[in-house]
N, C-alpha and C positions, 0 to 999 in steps of 0.2 A: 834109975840106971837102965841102959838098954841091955836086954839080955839076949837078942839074937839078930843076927846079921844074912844078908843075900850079898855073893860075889858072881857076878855076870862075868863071864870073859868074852868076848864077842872079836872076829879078826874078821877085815872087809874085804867082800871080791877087789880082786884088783879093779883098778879102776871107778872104784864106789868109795875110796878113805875119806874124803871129804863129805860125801853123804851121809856117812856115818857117823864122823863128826858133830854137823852139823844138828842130825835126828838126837842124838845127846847132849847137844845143847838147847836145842829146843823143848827137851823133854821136863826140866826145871821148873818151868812151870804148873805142867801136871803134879809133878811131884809135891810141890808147895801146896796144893789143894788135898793132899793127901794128910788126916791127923795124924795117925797112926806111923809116919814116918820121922822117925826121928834124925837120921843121918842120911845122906844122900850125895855121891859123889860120882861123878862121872871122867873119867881118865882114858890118857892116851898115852902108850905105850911104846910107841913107833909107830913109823908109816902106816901100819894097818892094823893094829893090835891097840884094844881100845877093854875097857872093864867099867861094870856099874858096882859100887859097894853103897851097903843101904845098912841102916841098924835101925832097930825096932824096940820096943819096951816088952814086947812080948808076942806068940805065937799069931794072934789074931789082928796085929798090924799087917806082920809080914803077909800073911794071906791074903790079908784086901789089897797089898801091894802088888802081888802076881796076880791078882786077879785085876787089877787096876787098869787105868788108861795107857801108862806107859807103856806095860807090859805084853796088851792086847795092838798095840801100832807096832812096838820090835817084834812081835810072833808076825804080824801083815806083814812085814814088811822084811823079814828076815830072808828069805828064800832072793829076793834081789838084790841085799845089801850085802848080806856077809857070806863067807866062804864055805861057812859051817854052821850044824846050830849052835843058838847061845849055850854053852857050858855052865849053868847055873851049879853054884854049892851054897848049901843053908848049912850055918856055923852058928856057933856057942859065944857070945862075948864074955871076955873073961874080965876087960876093965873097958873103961869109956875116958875118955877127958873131952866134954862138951863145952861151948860156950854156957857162960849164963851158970 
């Protein structure tokens, strides 16, 4: 069961939504190279309101996670994408329903 989760909130300069987008879709990749990542979702909120949720089996996934690829290109690349920094909160899962 995964027992802990990352909620990225992320909202794009004007005129950057589709790059934004786009950076979290492409980010799936990395993510799949990732063991330690059990859950991985990237979402769009509105026009410019966009969130990463991630779950993990345990404290030292999530870690290799922020320290990971994906996390080290949204920190490069944050300053010209979004309007603000990412709003990161680390949470407790309480239930899971996975595939498999």
């Amino acid at each position: 069961m995964t027992n802990v989760s990352l909620y990225v909130e992320l909202q794009a300069r004007p005129g950057k939504e589709e790059e934004v987008a786009a950076f979290l879709a492409s980010a799936r990749s990395l993510v799949e190279a990732e063991a330690g990542t059990v859950a991985w979702f990237a979402v769009r909120f509105g026009p410019d309101r966009f969130a990463i949720f991630d779950a993990f089996d345990d404290e030292a996934g999530r870690n290799a996670h922020l320290a990971g690829e994906v996390a080290a290109a949204l920190m490069a690349n944050a300053e010209t994408l979004l309007a603000s920094p990412p709003q990161i909160r680390k949470g407790d899962v309480l239930a899971d329903k996975l595939p498999g």
